[in-house]
Structures are given as structure tokens and as C-alpha cells.
N, CA, C and O atoms as a GROMACS GRO file, in nm:
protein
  424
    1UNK      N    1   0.083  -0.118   0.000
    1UNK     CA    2   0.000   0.000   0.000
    1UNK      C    3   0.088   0.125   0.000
    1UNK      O    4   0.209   0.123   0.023
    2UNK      N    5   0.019   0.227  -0.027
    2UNK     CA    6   0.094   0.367  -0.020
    2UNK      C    7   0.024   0.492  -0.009
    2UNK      O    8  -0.088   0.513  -0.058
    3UNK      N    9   0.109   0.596   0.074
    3UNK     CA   10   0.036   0.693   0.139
    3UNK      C   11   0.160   0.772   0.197
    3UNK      O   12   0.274   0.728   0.196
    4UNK      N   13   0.119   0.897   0.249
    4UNK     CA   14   0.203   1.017   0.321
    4UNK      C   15   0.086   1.074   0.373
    4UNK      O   16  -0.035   1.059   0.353
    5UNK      N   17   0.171   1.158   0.461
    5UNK     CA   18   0.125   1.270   0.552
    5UNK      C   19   0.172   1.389   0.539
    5UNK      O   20   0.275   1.395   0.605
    6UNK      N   21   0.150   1.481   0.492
    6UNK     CA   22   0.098   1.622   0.452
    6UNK      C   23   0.158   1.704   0.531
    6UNK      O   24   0.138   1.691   0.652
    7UNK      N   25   0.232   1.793   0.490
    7UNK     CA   26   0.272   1.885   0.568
    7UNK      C   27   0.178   1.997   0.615
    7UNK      O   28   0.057   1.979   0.616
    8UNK      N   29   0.251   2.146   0.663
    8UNK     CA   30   0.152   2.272   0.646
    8UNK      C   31   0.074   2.288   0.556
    8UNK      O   32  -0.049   2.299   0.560
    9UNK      N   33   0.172   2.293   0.437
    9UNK     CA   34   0.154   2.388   0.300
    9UNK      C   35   0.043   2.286   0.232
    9UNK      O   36  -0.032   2.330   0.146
   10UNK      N   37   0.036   2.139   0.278
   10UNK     CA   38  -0.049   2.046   0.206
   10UNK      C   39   0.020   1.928   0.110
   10UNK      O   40  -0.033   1.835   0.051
   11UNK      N   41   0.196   1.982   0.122
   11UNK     CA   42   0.243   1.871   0.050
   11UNK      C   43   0.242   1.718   0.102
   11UNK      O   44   0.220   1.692   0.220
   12UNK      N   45   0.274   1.600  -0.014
   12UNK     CA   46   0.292   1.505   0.061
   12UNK      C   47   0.366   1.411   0.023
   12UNK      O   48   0.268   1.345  -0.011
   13UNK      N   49   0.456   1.341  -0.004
   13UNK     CA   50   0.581   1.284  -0.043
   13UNK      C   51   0.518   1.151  -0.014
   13UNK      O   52   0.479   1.134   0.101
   14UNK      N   53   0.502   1.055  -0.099
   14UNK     CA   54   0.373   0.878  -0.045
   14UNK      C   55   0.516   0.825  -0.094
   14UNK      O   56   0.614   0.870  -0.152
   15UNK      N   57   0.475   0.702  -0.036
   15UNK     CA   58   0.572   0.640   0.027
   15UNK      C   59   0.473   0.489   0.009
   15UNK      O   60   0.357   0.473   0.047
   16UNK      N   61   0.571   0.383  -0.067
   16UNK     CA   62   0.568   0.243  -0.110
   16UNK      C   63   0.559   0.163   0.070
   16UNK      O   64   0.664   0.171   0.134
   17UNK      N   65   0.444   0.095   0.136
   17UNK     CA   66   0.461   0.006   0.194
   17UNK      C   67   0.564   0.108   0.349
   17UNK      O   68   0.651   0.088   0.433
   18UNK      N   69   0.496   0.187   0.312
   18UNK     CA   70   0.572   0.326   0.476
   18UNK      C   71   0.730   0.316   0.485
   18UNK      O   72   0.782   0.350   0.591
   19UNK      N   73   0.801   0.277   0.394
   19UNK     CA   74   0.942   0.258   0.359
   19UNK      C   75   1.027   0.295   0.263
   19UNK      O   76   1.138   0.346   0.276
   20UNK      N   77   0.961   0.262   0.152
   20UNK     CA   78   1.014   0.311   0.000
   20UNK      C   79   0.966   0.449  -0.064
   20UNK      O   80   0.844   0.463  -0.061
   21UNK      N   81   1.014   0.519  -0.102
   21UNK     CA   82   0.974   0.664  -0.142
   21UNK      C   83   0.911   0.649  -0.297
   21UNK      O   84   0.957   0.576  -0.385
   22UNK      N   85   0.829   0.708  -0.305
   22UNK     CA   86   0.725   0.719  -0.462
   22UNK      C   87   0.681   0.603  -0.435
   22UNK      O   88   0.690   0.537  -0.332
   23UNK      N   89   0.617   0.572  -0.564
   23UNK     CA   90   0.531   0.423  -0.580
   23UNK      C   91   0.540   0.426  -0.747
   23UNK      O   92   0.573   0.508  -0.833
   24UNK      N   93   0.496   0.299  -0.744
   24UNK     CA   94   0.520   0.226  -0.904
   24UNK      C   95   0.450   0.304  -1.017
   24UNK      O   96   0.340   0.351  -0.987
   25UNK      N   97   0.499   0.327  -1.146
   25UNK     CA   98   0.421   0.368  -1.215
   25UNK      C   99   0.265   0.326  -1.279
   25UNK      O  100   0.262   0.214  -1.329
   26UNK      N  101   0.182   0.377  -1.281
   26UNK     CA  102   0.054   0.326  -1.300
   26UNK      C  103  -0.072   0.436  -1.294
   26UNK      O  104  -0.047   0.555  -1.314
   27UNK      N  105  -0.214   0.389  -1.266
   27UNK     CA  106  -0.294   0.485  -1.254
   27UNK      C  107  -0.330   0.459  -1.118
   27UNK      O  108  -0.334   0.343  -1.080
   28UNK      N  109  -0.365   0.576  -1.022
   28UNK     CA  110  -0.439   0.540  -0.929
   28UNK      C  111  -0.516   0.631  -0.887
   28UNK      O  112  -0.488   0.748  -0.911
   29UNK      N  113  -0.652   0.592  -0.801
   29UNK     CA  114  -0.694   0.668  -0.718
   29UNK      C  115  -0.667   0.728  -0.564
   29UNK      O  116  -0.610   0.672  -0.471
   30UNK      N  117  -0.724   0.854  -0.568
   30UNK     CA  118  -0.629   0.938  -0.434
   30UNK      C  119  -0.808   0.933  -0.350
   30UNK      O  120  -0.923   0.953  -0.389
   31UNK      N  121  -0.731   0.889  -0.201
   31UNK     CA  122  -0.832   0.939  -0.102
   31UNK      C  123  -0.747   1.036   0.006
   31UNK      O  124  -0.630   1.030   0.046
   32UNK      N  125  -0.806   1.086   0.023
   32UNK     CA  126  -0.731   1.235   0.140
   32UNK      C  127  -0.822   1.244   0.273
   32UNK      O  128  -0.936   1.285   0.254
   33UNK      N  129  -0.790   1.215   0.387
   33UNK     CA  130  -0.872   1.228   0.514
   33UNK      C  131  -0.768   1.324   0.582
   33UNK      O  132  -0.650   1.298   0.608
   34UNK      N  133  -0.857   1.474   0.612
   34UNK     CA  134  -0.773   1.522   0.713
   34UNK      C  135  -0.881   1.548   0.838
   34UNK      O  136  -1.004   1.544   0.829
   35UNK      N  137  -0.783   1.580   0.983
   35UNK     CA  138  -0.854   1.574   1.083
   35UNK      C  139  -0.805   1.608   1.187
   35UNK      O  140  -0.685   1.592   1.208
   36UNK      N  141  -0.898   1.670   1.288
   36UNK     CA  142  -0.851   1.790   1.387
   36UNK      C  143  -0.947   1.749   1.506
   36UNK      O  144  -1.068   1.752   1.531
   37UNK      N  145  -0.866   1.723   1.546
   37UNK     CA  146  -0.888   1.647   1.712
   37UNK      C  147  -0.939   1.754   1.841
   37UNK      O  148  -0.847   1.819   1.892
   38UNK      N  149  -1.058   1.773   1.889
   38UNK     CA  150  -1.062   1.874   1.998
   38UNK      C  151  -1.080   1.775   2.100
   38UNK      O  152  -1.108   1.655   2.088
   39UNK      N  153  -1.054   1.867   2.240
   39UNK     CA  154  -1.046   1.781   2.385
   39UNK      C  155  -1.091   1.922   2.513
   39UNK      O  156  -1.000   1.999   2.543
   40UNK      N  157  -1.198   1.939   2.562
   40UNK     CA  158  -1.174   2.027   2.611
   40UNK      C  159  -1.089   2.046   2.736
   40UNK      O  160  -1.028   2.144   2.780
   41UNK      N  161  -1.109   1.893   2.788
   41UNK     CA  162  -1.063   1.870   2.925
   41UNK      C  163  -0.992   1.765   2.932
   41UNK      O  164  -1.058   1.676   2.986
   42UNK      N  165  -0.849   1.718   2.892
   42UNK     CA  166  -0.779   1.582   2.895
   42UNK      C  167  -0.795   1.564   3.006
   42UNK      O  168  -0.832   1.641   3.095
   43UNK      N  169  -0.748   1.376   3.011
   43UNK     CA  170  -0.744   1.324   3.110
   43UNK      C  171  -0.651   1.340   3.229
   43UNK      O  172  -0.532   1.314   3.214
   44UNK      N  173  -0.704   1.386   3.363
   44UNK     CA  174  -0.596   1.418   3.464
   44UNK      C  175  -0.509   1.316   3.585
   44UNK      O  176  -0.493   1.207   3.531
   45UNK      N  177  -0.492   1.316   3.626
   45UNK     CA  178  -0.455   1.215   3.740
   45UNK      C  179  -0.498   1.254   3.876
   45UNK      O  180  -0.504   1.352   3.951
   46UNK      N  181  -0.532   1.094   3.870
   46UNK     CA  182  -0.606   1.096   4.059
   46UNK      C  183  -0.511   1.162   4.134
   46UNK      O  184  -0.389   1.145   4.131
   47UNK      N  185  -0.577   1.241   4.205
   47UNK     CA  186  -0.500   1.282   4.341
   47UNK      C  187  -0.510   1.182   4.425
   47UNK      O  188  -0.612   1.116   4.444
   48UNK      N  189  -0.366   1.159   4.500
   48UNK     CA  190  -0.352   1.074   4.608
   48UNK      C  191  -0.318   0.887   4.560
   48UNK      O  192  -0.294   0.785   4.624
   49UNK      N  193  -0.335   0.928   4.381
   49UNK     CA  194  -0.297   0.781   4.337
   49UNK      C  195  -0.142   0.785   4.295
   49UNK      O  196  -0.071   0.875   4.342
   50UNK      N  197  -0.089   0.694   4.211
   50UNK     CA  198   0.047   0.674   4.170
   50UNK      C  199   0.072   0.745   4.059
   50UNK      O  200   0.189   0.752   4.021
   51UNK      N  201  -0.024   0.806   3.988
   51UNK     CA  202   0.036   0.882   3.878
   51UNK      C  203   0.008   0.795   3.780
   51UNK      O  204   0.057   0.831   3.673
   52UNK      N  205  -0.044   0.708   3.775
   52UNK     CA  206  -0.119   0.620   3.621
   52UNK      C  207  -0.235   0.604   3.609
   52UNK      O  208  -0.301   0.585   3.507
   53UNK      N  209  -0.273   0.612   3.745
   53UNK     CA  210  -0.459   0.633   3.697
   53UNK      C  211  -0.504   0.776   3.662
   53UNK      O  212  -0.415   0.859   3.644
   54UNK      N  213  -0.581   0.797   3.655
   54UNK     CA  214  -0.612   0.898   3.534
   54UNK      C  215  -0.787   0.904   3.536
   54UNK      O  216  -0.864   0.810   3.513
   55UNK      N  217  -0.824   1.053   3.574
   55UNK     CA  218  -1.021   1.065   3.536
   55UNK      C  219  -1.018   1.030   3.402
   55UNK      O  220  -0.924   0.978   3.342
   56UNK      N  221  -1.117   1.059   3.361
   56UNK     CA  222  -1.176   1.014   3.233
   56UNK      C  223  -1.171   1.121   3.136
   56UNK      O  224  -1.171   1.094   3.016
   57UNK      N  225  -1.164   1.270   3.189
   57UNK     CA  226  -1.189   1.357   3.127
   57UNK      C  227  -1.301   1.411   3.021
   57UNK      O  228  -1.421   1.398   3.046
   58UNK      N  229  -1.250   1.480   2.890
   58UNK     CA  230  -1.399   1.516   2.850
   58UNK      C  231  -1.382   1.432   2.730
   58UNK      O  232  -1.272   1.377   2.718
   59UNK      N  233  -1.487   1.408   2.623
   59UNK     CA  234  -1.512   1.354   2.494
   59UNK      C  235  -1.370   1.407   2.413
   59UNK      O  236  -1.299   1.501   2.448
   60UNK      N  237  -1.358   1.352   2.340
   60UNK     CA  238  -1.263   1.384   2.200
   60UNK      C  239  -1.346   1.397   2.089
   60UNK      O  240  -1.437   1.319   2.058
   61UNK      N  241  -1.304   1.525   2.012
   61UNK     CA  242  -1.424   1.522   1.917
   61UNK      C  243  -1.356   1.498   1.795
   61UNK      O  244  -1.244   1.548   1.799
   62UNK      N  245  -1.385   1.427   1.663
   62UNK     CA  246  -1.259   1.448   1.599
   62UNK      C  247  -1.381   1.527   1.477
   62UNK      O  248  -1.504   1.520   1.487
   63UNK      N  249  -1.299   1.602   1.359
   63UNK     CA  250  -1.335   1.672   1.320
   63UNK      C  251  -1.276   1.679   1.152
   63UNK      O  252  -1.164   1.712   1.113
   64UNK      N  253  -1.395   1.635   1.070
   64UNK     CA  254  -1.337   1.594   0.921
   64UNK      C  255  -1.290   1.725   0.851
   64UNK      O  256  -1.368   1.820   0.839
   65UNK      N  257  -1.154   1.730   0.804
   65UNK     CA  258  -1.166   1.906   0.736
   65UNK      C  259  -1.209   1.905   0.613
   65UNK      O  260  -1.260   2.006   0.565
   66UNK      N  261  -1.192   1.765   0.526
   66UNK     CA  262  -1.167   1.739   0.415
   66UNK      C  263  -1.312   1.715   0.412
   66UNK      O  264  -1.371   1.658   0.504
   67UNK      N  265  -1.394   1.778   0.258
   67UNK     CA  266  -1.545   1.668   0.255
   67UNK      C  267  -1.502   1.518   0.233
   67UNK      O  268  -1.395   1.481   0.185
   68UNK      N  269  -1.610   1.433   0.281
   68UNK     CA  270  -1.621   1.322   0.292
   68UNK      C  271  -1.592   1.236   0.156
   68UNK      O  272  -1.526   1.132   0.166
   69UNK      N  273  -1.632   1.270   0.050
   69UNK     CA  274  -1.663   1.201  -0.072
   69UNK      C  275  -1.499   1.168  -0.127
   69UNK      O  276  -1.472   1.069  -0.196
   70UNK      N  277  -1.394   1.273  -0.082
   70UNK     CA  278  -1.229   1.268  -0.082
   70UNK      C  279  -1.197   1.176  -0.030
   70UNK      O  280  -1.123   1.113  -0.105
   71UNK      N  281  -1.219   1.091   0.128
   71UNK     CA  282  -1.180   0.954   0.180
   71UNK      C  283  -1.202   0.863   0.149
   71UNK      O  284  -1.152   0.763   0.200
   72UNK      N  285  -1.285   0.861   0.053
   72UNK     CA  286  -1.382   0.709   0.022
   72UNK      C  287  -1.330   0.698  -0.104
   72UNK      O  288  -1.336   0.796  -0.178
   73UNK      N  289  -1.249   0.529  -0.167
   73UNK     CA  290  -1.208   0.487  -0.280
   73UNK      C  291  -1.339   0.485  -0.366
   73UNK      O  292  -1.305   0.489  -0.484
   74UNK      N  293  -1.467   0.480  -0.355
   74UNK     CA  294  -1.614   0.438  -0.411
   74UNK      C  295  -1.658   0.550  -0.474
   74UNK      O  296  -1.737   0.553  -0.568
   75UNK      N  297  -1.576   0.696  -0.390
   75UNK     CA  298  -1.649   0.800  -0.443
   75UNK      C  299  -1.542   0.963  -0.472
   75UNK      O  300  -1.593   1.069  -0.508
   76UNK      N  301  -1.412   0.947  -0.450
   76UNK     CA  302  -1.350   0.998  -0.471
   76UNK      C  303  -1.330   1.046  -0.620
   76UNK      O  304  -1.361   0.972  -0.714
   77UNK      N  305  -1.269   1.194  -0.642
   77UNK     CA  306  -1.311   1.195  -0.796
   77UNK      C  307  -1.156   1.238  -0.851
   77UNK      O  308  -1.127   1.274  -0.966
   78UNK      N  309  -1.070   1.225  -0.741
   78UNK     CA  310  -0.920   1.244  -0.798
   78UNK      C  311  -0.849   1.096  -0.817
   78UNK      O  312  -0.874   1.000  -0.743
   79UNK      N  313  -0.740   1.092  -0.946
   79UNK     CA  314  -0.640   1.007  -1.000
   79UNK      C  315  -0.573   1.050  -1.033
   79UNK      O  316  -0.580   1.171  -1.054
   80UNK      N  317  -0.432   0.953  -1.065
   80UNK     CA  318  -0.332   1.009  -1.138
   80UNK      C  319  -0.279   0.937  -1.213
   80UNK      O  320  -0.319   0.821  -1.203
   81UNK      N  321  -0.192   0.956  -1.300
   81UNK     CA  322  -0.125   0.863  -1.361
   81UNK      C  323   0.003   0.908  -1.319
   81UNK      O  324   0.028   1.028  -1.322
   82UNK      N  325   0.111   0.801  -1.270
   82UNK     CA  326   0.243   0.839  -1.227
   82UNK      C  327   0.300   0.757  -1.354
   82UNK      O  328   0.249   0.661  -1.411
   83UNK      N  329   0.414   0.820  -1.382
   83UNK     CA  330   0.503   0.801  -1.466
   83UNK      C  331   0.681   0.763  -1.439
   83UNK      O  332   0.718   0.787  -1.324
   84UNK      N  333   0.768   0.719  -1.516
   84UNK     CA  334   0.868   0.703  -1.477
   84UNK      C  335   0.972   0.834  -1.431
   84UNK      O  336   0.981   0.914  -1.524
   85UNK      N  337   1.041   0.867  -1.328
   85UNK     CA  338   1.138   0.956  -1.281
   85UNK      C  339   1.008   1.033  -1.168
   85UNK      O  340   0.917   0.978  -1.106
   86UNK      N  341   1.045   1.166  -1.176
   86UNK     CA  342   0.961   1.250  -1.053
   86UNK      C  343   0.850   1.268  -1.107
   86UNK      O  344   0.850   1.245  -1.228
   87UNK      N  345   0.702   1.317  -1.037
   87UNK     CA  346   0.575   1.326  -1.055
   87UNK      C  347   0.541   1.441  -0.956
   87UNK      O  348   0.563   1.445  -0.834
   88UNK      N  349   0.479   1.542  -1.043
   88UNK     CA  350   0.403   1.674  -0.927
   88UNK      C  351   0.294   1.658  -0.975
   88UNK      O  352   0.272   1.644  -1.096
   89UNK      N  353   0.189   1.659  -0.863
   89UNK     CA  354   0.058   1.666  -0.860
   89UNK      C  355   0.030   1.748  -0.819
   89UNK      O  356   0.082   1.763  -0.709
   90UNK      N  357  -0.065   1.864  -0.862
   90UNK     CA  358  -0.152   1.971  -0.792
   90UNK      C  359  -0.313   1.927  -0.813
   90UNK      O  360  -0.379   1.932  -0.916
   91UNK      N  361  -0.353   1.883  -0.675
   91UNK     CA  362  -0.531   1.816  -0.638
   91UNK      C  363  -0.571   1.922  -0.581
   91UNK      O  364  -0.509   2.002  -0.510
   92UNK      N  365  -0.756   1.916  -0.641
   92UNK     CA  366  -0.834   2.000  -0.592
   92UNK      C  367  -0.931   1.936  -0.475
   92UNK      O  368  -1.030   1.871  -0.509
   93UNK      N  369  -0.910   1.951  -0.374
   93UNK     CA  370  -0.981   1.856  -0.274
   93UNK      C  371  -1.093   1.925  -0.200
   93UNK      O  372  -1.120   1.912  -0.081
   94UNK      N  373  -1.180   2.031  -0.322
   94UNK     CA  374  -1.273   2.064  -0.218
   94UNK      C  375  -1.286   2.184  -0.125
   94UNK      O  376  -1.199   2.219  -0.044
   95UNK      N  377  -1.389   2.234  -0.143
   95UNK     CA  378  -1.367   2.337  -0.049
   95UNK      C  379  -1.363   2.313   0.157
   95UNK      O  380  -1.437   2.255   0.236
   96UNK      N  381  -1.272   2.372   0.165
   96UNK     CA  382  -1.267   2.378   0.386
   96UNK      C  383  -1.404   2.309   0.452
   96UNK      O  384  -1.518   2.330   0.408
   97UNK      N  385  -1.378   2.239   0.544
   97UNK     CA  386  -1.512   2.184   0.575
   97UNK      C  387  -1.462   2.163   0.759
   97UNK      O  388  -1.349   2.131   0.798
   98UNK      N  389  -1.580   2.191   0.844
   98UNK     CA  390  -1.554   2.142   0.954
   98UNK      C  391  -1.634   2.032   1.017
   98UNK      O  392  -1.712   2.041   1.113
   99UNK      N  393  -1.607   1.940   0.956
   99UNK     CA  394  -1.777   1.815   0.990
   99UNK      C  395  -1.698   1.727   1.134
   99UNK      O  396  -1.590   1.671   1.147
  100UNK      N  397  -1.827   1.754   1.238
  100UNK     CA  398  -1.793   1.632   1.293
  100UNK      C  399  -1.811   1.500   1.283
  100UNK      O  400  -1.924   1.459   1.256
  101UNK      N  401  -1.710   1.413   1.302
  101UNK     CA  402  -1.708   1.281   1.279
  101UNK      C  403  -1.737   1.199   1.358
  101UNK      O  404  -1.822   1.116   1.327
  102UNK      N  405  -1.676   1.196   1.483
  102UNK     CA  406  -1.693   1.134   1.597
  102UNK      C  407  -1.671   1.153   1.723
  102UNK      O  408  -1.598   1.249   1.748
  103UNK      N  409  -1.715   1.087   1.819
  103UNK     CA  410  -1.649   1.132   1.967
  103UNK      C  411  -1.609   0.990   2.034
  103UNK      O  412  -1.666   0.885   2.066
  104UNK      N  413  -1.530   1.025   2.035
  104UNK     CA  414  -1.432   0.910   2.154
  104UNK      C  415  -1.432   0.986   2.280
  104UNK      O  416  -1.382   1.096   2.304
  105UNK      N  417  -1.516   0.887   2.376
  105UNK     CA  418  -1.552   0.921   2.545
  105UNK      C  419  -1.375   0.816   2.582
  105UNK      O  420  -1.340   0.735   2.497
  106UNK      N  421  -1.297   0.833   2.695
  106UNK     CA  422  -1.170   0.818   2.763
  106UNK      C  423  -1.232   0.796   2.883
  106UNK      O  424  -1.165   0.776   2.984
   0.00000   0.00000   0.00000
């Protein structure tokens, strides 16, 4: 499989099997999930315990930036064709989105 992680600016350098740099020439489809984690209240530590137990704190909310239809191989509407030597891609992924996704209770 193959994939990267995105810098600031949005670049992303994918990577063969999380080891090998680029990937094989061919066509493929791109899915993009980005996501922004809120917490209002992490988890603290018991007073009077050892320092590993821990309240529960508040929900985690996580938060899709990307629209949805970009993560999903079924419905995504970007590809590429990579070719032999270097490959620049400039993707249009949609306009800013703040959807919530889920909450993970701790």
C-alpha cells in the first residue's frame, strides 16, 4: 500500500509500503482524510494515586476538514497517472469543511 502525511503547506511525499519513497508507475486513485482532534478537558490524574490512573476527562471530538466524498475509494473523484522519474501533482480537494465525525468518550 501507499500513502504520506501532509505537511503545512499540504504537501505530501507517499511512500511504497511506509518505507520506499514514490510508488510504481501506474494509474491510481487518491483518497485524502484530514482531521482535527478537539479535547476540552484531557485526562488528569487521581489525586492521592500513583500517577497512572487517570479521570476520564472530556469527549474527543474528531473533526473531518476534508469533505467526505475525498476519503472514500467508491467515491472519490481524484487520480493520477504516475510516470517514470519525478511526478508533481496539484489536487483540488474541495472546499474547507468542519464536519464532525466522531467522539471518543476516555
Amino acid at each position: 500500500s501507499s500513502g504520506g502525511i501532509s505537511d503545512a503547506n499540504g504537501t505530501v511525499n507517499v511512500m511504497t509500503h511506509s518505507q520506499f519513497p514514490g510508488i510504481p508507475v501506474g494509474e491510481y486513485k487518491i483518497t485524502v482524510l484530514k482531521t482535527e482532534r478537539f479535547q476540552e478537558r484531557p485526562p488528569q490524574p487521581i489525586p492521592g494515586g500513583d500517577g497512572t490512573d487517570m479521570t476520564s476527562g472530556s469527549p474527543v471530538i474528531v473533526y473531518r476538514l476534508v469533505e467526505k466524498q475525498y476519503s472514500d475509494l467508491t467515491t472519490t473523484p481524484l487520480s493520477v497517472i504516475t510516470k517514470q522519474g519525478k511526478n508533481h501533482f496539484d489536487l483540488d480537494v474541495g472546499k474547507s469543511v468542519k464536519e464532525e465525525e466522531k467522539i471518543v468518550v476516555f
